[in-house]
N, C-alpha and C positions, 0 to 999 in steps of 0.2 A: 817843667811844664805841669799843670795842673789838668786834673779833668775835672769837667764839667757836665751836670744832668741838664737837662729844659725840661723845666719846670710846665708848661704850659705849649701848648704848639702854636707854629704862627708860622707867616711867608713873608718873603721878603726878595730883596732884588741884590744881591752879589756880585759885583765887577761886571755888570750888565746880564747877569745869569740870573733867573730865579729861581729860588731855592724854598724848598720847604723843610721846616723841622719840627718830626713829633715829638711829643711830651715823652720823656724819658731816655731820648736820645743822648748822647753823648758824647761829647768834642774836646777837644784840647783847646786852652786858650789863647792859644795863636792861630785856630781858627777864623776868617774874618767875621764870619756870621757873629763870634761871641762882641767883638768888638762894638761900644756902644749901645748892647744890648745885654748886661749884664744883670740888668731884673729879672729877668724872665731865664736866669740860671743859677743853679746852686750845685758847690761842692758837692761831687760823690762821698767823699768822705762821713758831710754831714747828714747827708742824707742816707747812708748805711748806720749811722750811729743812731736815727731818728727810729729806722723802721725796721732795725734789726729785735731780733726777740732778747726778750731778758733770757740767760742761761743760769743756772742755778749748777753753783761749784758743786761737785762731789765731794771735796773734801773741805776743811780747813783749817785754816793755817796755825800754825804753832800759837798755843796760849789762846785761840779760838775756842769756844764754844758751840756746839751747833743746838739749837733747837727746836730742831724738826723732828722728835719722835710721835709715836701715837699719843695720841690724845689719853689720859686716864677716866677710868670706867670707876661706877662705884660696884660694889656687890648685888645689888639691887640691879641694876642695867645688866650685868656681867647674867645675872641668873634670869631673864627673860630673853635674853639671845640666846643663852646655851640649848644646846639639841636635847629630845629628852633621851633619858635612858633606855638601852633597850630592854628591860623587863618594867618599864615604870607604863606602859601600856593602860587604859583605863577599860578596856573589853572585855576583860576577865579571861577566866584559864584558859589556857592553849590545852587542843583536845587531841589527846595521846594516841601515839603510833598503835592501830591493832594487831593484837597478839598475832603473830606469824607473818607478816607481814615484813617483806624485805626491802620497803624502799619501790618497787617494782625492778627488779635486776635480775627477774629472772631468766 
């Protein structure tokens, strides 16, 4: 037995019963609804293959190559991103602790 999505909703009349079926519902097809009404449904199978996400392997496989590393920097980029130094300051001298002066801890 296969399952089946509905693709589309719609109503309909069933061994004198009417029946409604929303879009994404899902039946077996020995269902009577599916019988004769086969456009208006598609394989779950194909439709998890359709809408499922790419996953991306962690690893692989033997004699594989992967290449997915960072991208290469030149020295030029490399040395406008880097942080500056900490005495490369352009403010001028740092003005020194006065004599006797403990910090405040006293």
């Amino acid at each position: 037995m296969a399952i089946y999505r509905c693709k589309e909703p719609f109503r309909t009349t069933v061994n004198g019963a009417k029946r409604v079926v929303p879009a994404g519902e899902l039946i077996e097809d020995s269902d009577p609804v599916f019988k004769g009404r086969e456009h208006l449904f598609q394989k779950v199978d194909d439709y998890v293959a359709r809408h499922s996400p790419t996953v991306e392997r962690a690893t692989a496989e033997p004699g594989e190559k992967r290449g997915l590393g960072r991208p290469r920097t030149t020295k030029a980029a490399a040395a406008k991103t880097a942080a500056p130094k900490p005495n490369d300051d352009k403010s001028g001298p740092k003005a020194a602790p006065a004599k006797g002066s403990d910090g405040g801890t006293s």
